[in-house]
Each structure stands twice: as structure tokens, then as C-alpha cells.
N, C-alpha and C positions, 0 to 999 in steps of 0.2 A: 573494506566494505563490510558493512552487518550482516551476520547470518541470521538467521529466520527467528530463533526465538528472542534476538535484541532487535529487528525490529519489533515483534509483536509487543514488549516490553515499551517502547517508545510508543507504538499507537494506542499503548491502551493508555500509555501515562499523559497524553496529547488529546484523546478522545475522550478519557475518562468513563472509560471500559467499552465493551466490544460494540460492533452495528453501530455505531452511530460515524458518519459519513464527517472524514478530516478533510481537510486539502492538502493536497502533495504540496503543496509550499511550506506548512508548517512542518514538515522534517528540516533540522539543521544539515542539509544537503546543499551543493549545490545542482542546479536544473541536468549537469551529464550525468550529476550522481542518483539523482531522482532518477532518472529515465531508465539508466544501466540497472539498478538496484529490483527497482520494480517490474521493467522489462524483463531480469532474467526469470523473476518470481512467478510474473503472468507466462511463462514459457515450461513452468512444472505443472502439470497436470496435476498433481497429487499435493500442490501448494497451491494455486491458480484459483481451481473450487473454493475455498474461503474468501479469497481475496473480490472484493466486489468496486468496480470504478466505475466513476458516474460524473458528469459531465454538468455541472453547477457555477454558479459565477466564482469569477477568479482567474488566476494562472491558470494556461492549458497544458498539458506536457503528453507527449506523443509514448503512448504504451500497448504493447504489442496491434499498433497498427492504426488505434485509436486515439482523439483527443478528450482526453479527461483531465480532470480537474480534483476529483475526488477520491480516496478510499475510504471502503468499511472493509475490518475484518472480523469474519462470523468468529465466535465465539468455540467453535468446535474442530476450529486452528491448531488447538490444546491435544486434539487426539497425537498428533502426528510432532508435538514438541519433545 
């Protein structure tokens, strides 16, 4: 599994740079990997803050508790990399 600055590394190179809202499907994941990876992510407080999931058309995937569809991560990720 990826640690925290090789995903940010992938969402920025997928979103093409920070805030702007991906779909969890375009990680080359698959759907337990998504869920696990990003579930433990939205379960740090101190990682969770950046991470923003939103619920748009597409795949749904069940994240801490929630169905989304989406990530943005803020750009201020970089403090804590």
C-alpha cells in the first residue's frame, strides 16, 4: 500500500495539481484497495484535514462511513510531508 507522500505524488500527477476534485477510480487501485488506503487516511486527524471527499457522478466507494465519489487534496498536505 502507498504511503502518504506517493499518494499525494499520484493525485497531483492525476489532478494536475492540488484542489481540484479526482475520482477514486482513477487511482490504479483496486475498489478494496481504494477503500482500505483512503479509509485509513480519512481516520488521521492530522492527514484527514486536507483530504476533502465529495460525492459527484461516478463510482461510489464507502469512506469513513460515507459514499463518495471524489477527492481534492489541499495543497497545505506539503506541511506535514
Amino acid at each position: 500500500m502507498w504511503n502518504l507522500r506517493e499518494l499525494v505524488e499520484r493525485y497531483i500527477a492525476l489532478a494536475d495539481g492540488f484542489g481540484h476534485p479526482l475520482p477514486l477510480s482513477q487511482f490504479p487501485l483496486n475498489e478494496v484497495e481504494i477503500v482500505r488506503l483512503f479509509g485509513s487516511f480519512d481516520e488521521d486527524y492530522h492527514i484527514s484535514r486536507f483530504l476533502h471527499f465529495s460525492k459527484l457522478t461516478g463510482k461510489t466507494y464507502a469512506i469513513g462511513g460515507e459514499e463518495v465519489t471524489h477527492v481534492s487534496i489541499a495543497e497545505a498536505i506539503k506541511e506535514i510531508l
